[in-house]
C-alpha positions as a Markdown table, in Angstrom:
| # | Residue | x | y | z |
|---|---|---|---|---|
| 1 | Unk | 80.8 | 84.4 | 88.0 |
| 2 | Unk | 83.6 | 86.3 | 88.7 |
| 3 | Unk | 87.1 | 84.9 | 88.3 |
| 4 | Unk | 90.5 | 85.7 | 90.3 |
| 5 | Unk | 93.6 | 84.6 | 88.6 |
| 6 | Unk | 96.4 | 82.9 | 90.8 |
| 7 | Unk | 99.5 | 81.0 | 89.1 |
| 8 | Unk | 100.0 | 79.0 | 92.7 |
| 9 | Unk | 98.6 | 78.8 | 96.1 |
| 10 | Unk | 102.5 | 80.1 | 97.0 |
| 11 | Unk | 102.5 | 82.1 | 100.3 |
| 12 | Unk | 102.8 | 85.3 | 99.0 |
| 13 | Unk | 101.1 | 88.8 | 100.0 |
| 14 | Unk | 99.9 | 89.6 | 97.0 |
| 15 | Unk | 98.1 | 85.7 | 97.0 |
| 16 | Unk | 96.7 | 86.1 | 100.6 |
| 17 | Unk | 95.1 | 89.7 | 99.4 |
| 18 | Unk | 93.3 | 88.0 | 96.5 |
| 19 | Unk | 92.6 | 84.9 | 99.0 |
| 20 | Unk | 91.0 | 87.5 | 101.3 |
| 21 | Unk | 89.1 | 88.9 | 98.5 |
| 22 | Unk | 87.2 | 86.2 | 97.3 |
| 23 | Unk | 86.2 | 84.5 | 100.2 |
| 24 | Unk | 84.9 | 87.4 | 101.4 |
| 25 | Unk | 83.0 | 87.5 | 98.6 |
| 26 | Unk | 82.1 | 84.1 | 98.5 |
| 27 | Unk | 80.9 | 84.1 | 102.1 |
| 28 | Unk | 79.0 | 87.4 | 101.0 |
| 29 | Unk | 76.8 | 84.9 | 98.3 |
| 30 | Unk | 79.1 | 85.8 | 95.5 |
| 31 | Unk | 79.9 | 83.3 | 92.6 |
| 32 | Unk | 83.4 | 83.1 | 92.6 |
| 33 | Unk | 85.8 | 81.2 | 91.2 |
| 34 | Unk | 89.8 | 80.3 | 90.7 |
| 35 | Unk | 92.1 | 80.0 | 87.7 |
| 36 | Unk | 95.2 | 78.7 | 88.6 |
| 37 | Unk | 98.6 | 77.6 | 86.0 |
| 38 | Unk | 99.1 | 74.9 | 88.7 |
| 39 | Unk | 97.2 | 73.2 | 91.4 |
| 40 | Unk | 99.8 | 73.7 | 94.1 |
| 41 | Unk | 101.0 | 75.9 | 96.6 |
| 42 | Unk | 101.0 | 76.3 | 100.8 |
| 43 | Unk | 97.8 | 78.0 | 100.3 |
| 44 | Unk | 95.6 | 75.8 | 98.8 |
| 45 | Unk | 94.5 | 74.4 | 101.8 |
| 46 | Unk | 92.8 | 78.1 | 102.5 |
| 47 | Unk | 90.3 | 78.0 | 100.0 |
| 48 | Unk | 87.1 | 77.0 | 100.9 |
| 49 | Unk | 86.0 | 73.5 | 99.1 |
| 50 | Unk | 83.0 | 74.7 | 97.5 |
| 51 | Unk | 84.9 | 77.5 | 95.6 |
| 52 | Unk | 85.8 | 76.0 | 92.0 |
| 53 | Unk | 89.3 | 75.8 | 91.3 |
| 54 | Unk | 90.2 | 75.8 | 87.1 |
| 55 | Unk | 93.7 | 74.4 | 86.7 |
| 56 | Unk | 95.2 | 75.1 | 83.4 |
| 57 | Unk | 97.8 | 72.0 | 84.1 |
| 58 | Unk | 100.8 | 74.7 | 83.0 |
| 59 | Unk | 103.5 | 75.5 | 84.5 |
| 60 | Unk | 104.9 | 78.6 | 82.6 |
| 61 | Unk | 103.3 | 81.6 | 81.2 |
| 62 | Unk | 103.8 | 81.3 | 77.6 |
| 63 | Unk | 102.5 | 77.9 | 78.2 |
| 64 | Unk | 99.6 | 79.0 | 80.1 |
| 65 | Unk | 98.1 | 81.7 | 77.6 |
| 66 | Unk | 96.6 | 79.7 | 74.8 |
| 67 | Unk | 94.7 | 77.6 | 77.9 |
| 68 | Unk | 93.8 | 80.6 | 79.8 |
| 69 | Unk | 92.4 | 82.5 | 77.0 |
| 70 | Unk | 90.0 | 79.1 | 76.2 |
| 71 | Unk | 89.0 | 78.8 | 80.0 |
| 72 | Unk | 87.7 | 82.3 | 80.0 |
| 73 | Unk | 85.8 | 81.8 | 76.8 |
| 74 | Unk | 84.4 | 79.0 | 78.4 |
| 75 | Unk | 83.6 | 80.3 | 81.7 |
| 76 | Unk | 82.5 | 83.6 | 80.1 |
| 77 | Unk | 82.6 | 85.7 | 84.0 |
| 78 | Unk | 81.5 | 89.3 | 84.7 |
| 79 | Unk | 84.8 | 90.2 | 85.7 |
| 80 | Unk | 88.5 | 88.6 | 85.9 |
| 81 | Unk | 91.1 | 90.2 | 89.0 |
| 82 | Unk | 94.8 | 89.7 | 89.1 |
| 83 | Unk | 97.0 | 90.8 | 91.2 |
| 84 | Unk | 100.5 | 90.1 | 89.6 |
| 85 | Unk | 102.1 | 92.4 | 87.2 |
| 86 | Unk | 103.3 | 90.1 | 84.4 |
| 87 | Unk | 99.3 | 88.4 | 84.8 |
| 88 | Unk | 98.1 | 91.7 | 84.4 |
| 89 | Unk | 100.0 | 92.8 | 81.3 |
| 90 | Unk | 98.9 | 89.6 | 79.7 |
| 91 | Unk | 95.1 | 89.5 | 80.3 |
| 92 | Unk | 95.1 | 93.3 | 78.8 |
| 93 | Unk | 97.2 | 92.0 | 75.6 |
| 94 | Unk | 94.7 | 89.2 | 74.8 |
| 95 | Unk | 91.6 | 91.4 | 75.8 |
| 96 | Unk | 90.6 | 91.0 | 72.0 |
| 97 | Unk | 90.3 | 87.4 | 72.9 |
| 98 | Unk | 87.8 | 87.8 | 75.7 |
| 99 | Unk | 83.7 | 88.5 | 75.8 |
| 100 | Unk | 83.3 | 92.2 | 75.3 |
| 101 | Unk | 80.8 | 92.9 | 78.6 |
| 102 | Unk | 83.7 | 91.2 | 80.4 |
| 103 | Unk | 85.3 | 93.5 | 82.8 |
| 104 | Unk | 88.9 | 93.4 | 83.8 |
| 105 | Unk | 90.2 | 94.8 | 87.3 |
| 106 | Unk | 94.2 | 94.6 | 87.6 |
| 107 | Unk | 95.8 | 95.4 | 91.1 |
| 108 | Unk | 99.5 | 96.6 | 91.4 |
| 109 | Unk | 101.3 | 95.1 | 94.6 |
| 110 | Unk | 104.3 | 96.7 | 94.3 |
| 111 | Unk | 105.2 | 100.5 | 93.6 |
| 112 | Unk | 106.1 | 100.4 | 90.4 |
| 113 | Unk | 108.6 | 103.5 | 89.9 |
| 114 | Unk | 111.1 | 100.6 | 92.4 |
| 115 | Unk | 109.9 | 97.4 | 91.3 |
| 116 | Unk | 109.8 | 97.5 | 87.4 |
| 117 | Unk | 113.7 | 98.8 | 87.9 |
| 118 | Unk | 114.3 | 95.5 | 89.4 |
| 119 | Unk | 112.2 | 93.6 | 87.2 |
| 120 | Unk | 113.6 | 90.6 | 84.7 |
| 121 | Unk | 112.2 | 92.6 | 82.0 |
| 122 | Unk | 113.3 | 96.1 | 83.2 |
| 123 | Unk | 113.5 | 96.9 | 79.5 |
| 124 | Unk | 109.8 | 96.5 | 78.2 |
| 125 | Unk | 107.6 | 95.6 | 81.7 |
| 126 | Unk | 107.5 | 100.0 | 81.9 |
| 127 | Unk | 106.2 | 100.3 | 78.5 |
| 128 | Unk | 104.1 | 97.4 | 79.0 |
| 129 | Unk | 102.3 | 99.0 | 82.1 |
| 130 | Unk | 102.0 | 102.6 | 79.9 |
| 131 | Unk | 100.4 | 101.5 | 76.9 |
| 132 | Unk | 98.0 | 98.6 | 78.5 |
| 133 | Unk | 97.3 | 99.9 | 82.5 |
| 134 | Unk | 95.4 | 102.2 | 81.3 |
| 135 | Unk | 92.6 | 99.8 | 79.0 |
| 136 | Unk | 92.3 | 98.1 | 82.3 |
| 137 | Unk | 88.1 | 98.8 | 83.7 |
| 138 | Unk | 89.5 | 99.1 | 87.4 |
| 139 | Unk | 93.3 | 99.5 | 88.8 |
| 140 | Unk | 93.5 | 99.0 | 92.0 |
| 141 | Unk | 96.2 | 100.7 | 94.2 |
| 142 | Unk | 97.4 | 100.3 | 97.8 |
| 143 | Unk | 98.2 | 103.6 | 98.6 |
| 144 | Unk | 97.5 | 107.4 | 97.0 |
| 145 | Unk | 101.5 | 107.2 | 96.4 |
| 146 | Unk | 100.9 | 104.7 | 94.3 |
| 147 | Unk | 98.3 | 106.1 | 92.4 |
| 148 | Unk | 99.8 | 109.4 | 91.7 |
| 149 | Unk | 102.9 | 107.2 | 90.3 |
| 150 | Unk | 100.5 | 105.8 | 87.7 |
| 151 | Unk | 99.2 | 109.1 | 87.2 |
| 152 | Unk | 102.2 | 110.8 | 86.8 |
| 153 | Unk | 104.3 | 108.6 | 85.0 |
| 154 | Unk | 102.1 | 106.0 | 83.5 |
| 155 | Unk | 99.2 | 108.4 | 82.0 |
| 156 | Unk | 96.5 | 106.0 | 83.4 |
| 157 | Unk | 93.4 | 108.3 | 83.7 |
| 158 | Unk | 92.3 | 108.9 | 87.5 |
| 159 | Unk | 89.0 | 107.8 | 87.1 |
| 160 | Unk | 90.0 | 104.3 | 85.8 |
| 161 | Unk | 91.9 | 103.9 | 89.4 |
| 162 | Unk | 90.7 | 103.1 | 92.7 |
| 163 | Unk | 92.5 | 102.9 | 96.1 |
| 164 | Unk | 91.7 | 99.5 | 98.3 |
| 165 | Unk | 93.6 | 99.0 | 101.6 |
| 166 | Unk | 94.8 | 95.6 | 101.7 |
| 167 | Unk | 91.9 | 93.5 | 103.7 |
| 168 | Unk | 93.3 | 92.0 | 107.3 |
| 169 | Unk | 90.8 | 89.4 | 109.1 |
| 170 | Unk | 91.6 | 91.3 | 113.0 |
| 171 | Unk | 89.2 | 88.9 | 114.8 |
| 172 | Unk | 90.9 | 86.2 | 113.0 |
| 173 | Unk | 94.7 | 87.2 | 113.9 |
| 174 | Unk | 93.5 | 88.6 | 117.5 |
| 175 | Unk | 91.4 | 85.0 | 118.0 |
| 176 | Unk | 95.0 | 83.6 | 116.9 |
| 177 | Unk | 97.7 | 85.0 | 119.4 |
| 178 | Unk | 96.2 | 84.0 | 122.8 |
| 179 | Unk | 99.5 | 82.8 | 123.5 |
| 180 | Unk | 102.7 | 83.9 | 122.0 |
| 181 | Unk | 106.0 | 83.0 | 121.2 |
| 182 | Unk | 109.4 | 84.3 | 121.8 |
| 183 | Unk | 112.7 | 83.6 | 121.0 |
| 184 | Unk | 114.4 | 85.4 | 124.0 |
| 185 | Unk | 118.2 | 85.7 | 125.3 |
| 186 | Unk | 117.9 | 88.6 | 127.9 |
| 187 | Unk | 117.9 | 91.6 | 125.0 |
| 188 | Unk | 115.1 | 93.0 | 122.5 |
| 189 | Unk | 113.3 | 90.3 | 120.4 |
| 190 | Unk | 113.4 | 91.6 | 116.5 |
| 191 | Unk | 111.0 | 90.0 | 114.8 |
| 192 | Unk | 110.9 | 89.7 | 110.3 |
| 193 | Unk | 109.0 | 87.7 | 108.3 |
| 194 | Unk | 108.8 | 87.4 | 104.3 |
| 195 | Unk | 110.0 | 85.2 | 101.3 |
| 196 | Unk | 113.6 | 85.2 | 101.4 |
| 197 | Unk | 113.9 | 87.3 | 98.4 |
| 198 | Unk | 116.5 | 89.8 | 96.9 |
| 199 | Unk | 113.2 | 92.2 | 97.2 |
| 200 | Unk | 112.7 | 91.4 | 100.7 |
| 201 | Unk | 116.4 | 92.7 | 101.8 |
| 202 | Unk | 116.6 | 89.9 | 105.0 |
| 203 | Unk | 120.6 | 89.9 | 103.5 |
| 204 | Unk | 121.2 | 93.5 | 104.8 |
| 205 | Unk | 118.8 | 93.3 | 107.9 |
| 206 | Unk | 121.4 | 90.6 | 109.2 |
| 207 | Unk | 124.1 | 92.7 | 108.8 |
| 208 | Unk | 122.4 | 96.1 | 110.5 |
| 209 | Unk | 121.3 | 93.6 | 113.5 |
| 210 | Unk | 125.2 | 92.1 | 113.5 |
| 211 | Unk | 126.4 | 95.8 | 114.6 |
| 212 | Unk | 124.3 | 96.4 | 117.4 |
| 213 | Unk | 125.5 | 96.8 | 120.8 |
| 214 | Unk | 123.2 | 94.9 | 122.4 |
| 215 | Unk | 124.7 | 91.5 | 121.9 |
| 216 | Unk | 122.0 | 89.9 | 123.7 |
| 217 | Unk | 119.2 | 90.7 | 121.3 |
| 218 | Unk | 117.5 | 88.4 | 119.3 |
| 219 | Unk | 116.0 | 88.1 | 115.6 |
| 220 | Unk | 112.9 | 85.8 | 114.3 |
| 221 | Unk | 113.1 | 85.2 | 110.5 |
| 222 | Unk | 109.4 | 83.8 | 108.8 |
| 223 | Unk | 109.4 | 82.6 | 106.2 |
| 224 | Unk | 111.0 | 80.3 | 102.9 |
| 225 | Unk | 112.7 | 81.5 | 99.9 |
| 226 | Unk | 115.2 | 80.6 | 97.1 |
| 227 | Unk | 118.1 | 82.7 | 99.3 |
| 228 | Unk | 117.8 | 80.8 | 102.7 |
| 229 | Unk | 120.9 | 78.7 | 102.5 |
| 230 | Unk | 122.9 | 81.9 | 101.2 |
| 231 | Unk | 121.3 | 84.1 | 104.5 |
| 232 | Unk | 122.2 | 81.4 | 106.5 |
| 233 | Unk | 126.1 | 81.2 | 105.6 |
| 234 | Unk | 126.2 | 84.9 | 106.0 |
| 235 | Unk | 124.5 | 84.1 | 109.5 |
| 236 | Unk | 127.6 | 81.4 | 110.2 |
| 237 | Unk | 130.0 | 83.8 | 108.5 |
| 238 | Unk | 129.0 | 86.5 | 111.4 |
| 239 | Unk | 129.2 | 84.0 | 114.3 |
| 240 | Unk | 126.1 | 85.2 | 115.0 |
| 241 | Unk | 124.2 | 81.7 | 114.6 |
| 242 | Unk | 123.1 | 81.5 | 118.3 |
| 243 | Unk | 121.4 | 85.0 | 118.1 |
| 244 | Unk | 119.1 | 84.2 | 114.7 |
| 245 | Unk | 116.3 | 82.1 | 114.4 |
| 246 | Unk | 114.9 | 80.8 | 111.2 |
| 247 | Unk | 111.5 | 79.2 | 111.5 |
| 248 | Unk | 110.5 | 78.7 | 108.1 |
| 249 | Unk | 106.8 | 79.0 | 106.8 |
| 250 | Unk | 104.6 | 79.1 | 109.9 |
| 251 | Unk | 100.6 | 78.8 | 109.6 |
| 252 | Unk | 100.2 | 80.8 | 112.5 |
| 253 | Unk | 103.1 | 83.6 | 112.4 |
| 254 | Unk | 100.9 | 86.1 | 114.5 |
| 255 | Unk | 101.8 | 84.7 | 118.0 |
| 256 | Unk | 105.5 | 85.2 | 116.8 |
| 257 | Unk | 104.8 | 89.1 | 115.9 |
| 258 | Unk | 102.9 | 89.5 | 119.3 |
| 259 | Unk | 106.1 | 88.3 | 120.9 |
| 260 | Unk | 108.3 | 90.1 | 119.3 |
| 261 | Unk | 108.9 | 93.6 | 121.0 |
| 262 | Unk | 108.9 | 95.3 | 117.3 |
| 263 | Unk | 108.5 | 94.3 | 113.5 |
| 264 | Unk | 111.5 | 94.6 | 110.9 |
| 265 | Unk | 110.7 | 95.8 | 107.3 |
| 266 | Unk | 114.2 | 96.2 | 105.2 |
| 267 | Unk | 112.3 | 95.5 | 101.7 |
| 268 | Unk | 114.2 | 97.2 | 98.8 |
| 269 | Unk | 110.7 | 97.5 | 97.5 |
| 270 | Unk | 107.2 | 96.7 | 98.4 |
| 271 | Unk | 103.3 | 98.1 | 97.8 |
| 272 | Unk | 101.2 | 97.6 | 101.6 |
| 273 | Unk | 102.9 | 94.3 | 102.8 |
| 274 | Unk | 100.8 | 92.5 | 104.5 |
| 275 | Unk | 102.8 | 91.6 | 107.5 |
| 276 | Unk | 103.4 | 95.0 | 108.5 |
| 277 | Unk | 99.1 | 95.4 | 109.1 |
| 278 | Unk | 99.1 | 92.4 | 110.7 |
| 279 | Unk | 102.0 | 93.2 | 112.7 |
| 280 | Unk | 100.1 | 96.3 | 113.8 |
| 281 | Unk | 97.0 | 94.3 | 114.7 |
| 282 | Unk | 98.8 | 91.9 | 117.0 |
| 283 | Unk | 100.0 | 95.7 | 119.0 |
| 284 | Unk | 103.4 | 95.4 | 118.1 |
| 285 | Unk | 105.2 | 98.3 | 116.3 |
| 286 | Unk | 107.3 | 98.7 | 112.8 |
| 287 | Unk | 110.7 | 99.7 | 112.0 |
| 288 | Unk | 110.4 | 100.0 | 107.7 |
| 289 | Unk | 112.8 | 101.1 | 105.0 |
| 290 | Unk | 111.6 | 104.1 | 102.6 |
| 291 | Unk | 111.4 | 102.0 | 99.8 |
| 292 | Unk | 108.6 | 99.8 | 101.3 |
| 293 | Unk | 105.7 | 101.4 | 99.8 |
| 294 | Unk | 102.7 | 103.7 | 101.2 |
| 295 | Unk | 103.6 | 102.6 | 104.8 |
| 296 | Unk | 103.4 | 106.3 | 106.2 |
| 297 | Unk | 99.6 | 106.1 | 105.1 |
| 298 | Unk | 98.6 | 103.2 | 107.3 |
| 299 | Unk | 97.8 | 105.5 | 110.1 |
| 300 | Unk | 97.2 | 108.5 | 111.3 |
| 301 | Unk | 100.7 | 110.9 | 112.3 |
| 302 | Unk | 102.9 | 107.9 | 112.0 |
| 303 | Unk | 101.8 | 106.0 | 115.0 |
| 304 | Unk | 103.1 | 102.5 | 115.3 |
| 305 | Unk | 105.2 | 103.0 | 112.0 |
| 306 | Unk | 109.2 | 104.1 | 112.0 |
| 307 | Unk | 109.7 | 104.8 | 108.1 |
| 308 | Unk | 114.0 | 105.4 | 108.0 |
| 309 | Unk | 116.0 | 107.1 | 104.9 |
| 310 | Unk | 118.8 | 104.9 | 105.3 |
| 311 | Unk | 120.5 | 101.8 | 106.6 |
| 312 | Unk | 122.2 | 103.9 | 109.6 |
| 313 | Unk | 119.1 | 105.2 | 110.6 |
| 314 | Unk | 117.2 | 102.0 | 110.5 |
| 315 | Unk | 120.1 | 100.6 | 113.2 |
| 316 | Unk | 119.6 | 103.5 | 115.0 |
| 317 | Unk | 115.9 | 103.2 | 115.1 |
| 318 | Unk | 116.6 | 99.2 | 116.3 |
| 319 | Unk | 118.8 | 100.1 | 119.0 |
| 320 | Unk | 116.5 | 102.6 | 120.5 |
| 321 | Unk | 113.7 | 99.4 | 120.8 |
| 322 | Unk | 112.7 | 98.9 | 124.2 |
| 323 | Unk | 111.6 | 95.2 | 125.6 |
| 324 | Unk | 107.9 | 95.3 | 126.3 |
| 325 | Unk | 105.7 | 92.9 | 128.2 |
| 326 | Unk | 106.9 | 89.1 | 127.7 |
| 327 | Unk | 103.5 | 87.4 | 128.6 |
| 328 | Unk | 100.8 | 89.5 | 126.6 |
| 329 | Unk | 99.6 | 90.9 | 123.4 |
| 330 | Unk | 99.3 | 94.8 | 123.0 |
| 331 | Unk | 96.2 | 96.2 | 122.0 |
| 332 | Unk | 95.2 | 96.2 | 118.1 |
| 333 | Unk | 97.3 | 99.6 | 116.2 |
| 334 | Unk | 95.6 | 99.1 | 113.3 |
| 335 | Unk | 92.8 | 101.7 | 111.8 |
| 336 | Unk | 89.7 | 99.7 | 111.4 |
| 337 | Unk | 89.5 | 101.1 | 107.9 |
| 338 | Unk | 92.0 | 97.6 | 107.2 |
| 339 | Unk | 89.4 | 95.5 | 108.2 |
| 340 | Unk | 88.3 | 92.9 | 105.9 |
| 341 | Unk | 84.6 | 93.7 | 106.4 |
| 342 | Unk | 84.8 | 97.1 | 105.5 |
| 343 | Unk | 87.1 | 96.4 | 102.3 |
| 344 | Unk | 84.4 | 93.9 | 101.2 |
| 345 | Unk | 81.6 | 96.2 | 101.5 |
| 346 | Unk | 83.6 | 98.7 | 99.3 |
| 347 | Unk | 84.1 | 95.8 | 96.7 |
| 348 | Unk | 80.6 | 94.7 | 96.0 |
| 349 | Unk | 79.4 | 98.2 | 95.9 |
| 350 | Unk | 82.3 | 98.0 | 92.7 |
| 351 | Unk | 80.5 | 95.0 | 91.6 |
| 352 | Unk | 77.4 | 96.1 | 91.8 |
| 353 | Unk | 78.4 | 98.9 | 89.4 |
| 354 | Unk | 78.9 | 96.5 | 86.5 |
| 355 | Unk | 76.8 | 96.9 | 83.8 |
């Protein structure tokens, strides 16, 4: 069996990577199966029914360990993935604890050299990630930026890291956006979508929107998050209520990036975000900070991607959006290397490998 740790079904990208993952796999005849601190979450509903899901009943992580490190003894799998750093640190600190054919793949979601500086535990998570990355079987990085950072600064030997794009179901999204949605006043339609987070930076995209000319453009916000009352009054504070729209968690957010005439990414740090691959596979075009990971890689010369240095260059870039088609999605921009298929394939030939 092979086991993918997930805290909650929460609506996160790193969550919908591993979701991807292992029902891919499971489709593929795989024995999969899911260890989760809590049975909860917007996502849950995505997991196929037949896929066993082991819930620890916990709700923290010191109070999760202890029950964790008996389910794996029980369940005794070929492999355990995680996908979230302070999940990853902890399975490699209680490897003594765990079969020793048992093989342990951790993937990073975030670049670290931004994220660990923003961390709760700033202090210890980078010494953490130096001594214990690197007793990991497999690391698995989203871009070759990301993997030179754990070279470089982390020592993790280059053969103990891999690169896997994030996986993106095209026919599903494509099958999704036969119609689209709009929120439209007679200017461009911005379009951002996220958990309103710190790490997400939706605070200073509402200020670089507030100072464009163009007083008749429009913003879509996806997404929930601890700071939605707090964007909000900023929103009222701007008068600028009647111009943004907050829809909230959305099972079908695609039809609102088809819509929109370009896709918003002000993260203050990130790894691959989903959204901006999916934004690209429903033809519509990115605007992304710096700081949002190994964007630039996603395809070939830049196309469909605007990476900015700074805040007045991401206004800039937004005022120079022009309205496209109202009635139609554009054409996939996304390199069929994304595709979950292929990602898939390149995992099982990884599985295979286990001894």
């Amino acid at each position: 069996m092979l086991i993918f740790l997930l805290p909650v079904f929460s609506g996160g990208g790193a969550e919908r990577v591993t979701l991807n993952i292992l029902t891919g796999l499971h489709d593929s005849g795989y024995s999969v199966g899911i260890i989760t601190f809590n049975k909860r979450g917007s996502l849950l509903s995505k997991v196929p029914y037949d896929i066993p899901i082991y819930d620890l009943g916990t709700i923290t992580l010191k109070s999760s360990i202890i029950p964790l490190i008996k389910e794996i003894q029980k369940l005794k799998p070929r492999m355990v993935f995680s996908t979230l750093g302070y999940i990853n640190v902890t399975l490699l600190l209680c490897r003594i604890f765990f079969p020793r054919s048992m093989k342990i793949w951790v993937r990073e979601a975030n670049l670290p050299s931004i994220s660990l500086i923003n961390n709760p535990l700033s202090l210890i998570m980078p010494t953490l990630y130096r001594l214990l990355y690197k007793r990991s079987d497999k690391l698995i990085c989203t871009s070759f930026r990301m993997k030179m950072e754990f070279v470089s600064d982390f020592s993790v030997p280059r053969e103990v890291i891999d690169i896997l794009p994030n996986p993106v179901d095209v026919d599903m999204i494509r099958s999704s956006i036969s119609s689209i949605e709009r929120f439209d006043e007679g200017g461009v339609c911005y379009l951002a979508s996220g958990r309103l987070t710190f790490q997400k930076g939706f605070d200073r995209l509402i200020y670089w929107f507030d100072k464009l000319t163009n007083k008749k453009s429009t913003l879509v916000i996806l997404g929930e998050g601890l700071l939605k009352k707090e964007l909000i009054n900023i929103v009222k504070t701007l008068g600028i209520q009647n111009r943004i729209k907050f829809i909230g968690f959305c099972d079908n957010p695609w039809k609102w990036y088809a819509g929109a005439d370009v896709f918003l990414l002000p993260s203050r740090w990130e790894g691959m975000p989903n959204s901006v691959l999916e934004s690209l596979v429903c033809g519509t075009e990115v605007i992304a900070t710096k700081e949002s990971g190994g964007i630039k890689e996603v395809v070939e010369k830049g196309k469909g991607v605007i990476v900015v240095e700074n805040d007045k260059e991401f206004i800039k870039a937004m005022s120079k959006v022009e309205i496209k088609n109202k009635n139609t999605a554009f054409e996939s921009l996304l390199p069929e290397k994304y595709r979950k298929e292929k990602i898939i394939f390149n995992i099982k030939e990884w599985i295979n490998e286990i001894n």
